[in-house]
N, C-alpha and C positions, 0 to 999 in steps of 0.2 A: 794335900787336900784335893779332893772329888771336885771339882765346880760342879757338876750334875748329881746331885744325891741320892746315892743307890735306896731310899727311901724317904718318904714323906708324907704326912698326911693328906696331901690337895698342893694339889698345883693347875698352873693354868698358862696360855702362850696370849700376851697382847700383841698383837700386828697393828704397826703404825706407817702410815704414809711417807714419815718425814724420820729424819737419823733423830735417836733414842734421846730425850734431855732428861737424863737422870736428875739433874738438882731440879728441874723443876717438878718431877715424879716426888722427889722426896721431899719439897716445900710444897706440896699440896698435904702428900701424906701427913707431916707433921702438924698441919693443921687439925687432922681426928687423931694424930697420935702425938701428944707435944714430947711425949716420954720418952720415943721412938730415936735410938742411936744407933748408928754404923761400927759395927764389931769389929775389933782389932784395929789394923792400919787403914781403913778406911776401902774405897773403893781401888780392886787391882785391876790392871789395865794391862791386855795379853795381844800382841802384835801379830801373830802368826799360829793354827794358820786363816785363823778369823783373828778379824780386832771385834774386842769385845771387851765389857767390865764386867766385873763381878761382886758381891758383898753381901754379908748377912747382917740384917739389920735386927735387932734387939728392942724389944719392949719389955719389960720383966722375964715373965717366962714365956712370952710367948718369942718365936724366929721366926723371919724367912732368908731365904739363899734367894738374891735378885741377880739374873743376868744378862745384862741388857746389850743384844749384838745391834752391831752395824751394818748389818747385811740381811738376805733375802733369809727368809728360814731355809737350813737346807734339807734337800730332800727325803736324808732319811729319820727326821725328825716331824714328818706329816705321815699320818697315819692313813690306812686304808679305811679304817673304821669310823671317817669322817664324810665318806658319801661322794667325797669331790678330788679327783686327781690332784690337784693342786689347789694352794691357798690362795685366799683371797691377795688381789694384789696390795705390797706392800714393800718401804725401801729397809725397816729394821724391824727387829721385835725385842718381847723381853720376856724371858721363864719367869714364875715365880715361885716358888718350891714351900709350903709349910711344913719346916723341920720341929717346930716343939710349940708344944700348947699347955695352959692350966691343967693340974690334973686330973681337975673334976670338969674341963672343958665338956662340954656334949659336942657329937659331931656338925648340929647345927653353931653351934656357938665358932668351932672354930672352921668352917666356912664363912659364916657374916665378917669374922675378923680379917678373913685372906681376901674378902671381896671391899675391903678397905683397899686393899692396894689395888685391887682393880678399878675402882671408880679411879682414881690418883693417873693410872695409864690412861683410860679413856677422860681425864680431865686435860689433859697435857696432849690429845690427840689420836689415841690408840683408836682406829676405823673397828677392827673386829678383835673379840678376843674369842680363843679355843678352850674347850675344855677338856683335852683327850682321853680322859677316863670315863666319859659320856658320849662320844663322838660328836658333840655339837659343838658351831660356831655360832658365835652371836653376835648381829650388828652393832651398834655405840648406841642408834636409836631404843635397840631393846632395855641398853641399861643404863641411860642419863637419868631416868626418872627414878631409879633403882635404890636406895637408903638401904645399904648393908646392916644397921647396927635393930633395923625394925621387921628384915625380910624375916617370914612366917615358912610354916613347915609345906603349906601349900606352893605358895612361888619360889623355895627353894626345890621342890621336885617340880615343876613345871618347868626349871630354868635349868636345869643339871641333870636329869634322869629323863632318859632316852628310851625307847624299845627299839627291840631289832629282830627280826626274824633270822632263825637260823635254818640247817641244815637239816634235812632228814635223820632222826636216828634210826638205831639198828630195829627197833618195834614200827619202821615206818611213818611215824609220827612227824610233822613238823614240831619246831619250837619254837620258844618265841619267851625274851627273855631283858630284862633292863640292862640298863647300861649307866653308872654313876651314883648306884647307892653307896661301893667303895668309897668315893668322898667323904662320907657321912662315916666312915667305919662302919659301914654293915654290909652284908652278903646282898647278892646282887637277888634276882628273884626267874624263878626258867616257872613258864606253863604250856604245857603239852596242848596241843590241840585237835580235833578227830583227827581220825588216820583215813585220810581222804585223797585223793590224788592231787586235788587243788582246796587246799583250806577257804570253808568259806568268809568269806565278808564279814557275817554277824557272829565269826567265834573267834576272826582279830578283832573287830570292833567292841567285844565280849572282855575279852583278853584286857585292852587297854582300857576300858570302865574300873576292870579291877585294881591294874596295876594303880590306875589313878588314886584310888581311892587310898590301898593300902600303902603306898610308896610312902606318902606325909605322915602317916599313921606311925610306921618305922619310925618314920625323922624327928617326928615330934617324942617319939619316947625312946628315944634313942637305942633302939635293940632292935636285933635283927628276929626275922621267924623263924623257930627252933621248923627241923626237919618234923614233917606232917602236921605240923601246927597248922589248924583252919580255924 
């Protein structure tokens, strides 16, 4: 067995202060999830050359793959597409991988479900959790107030969907393009901007009016925009 799943629908990294207390991670969770059982043998326990647990935990159909180390994240598991050399400081973390969901899941539905376990990390202590397929990190403050099973198609693109500027293409162009509609199962979104030496102000500021608007619009109807759909 893989403990990192060569795919998943959503995952995300908690960083915690203090070494990992998985039972109490999962007697919170089982409070929103009373259903909610530990697959196979239970949690396995790997000595070298990290110590760390691992375990996929079962709800009906829905999964996730939980791994929770004892140690610093290592490095080549921090992204450059997070803005910051290094992670916030931290003594453990934990993956959490969503391996299978309902069939008629939407991609909203099974986010709110994967941010059940993340309220469960930041109830138990988790200081910041990552979201690497968006480049963002987000304090405990942003999401104590946070009710996964009510978040709307707005605060889930406000809270997961990132913009980024990229590089010149070959027409000269900057671009500029989201980051974490994947989560949601949809195609990300690129918009060109003048072919200028330096992009102004009010055509990224232009740019992210849009993206805002349509990003939720996706989410909420779960499909992405066919090519030259306006």
């Amino acid at each position: 067995m893989n403990v990192i799943p060569e795919k998943c629908h959503f995952h995300f990294i908690a960083l915690l202060p203090e070494p990992a207390e998985v039972a109490q991670f999962l007697a919170r969770l089982k409070a929103v999830r009373p259903g909610l059982a530990i697959d196979g043998e239970g949690w396995k326990l790997v000595a070298a050359p990290r110590q760390f647990a691992f375990a996929t935990l079962v709800d009906g159909p829905w999964s996730w793959r939980v791994v929770a180390d004892l140690g610093e994240l290592p490095g080549l598991a921090w992204r450059p597409g997070f803005g910051e050399s290094r992670p916030p400081a931290h003594r453990s973390h934990a993956f959490v991988f969503l391996l299978s969901a309902p069939q008629g899941a939407s991609g909203l539905d099974r986010v709110r479900a994967s941010l059940e376990l993340a309220a469960a990390w930041i109830g138990v202590g988790a200081s910041h959790l990552a979201f690497p397929s968006a480049g963002t990190i987000l304090h405990r403050k942003d999401l104590e107030p946070l009710e996964p099973a009510r978040l709307g198609a707005d605060s889930a693109s406000n809270l997961l969907v990132s913009l980024v500027l990229m590089g010149r293409g070959a027409d000269g162009r900057t671009w500029i393009r989201t980051r974490g509609l994947v989560q949601f199962g949809l195609a990300d979104l690129c918009y060109a901007l003048p072919a200028m030496p330096q992009p102004p102000i009010e055509a990224i500021d232009a740019a992210r009016v849009l993206f805002g608007s349509i990003a939720p619009y996706l989410i909420s109807n779960d499909r992405s925009l066919e090519p030259r759909e306006t």
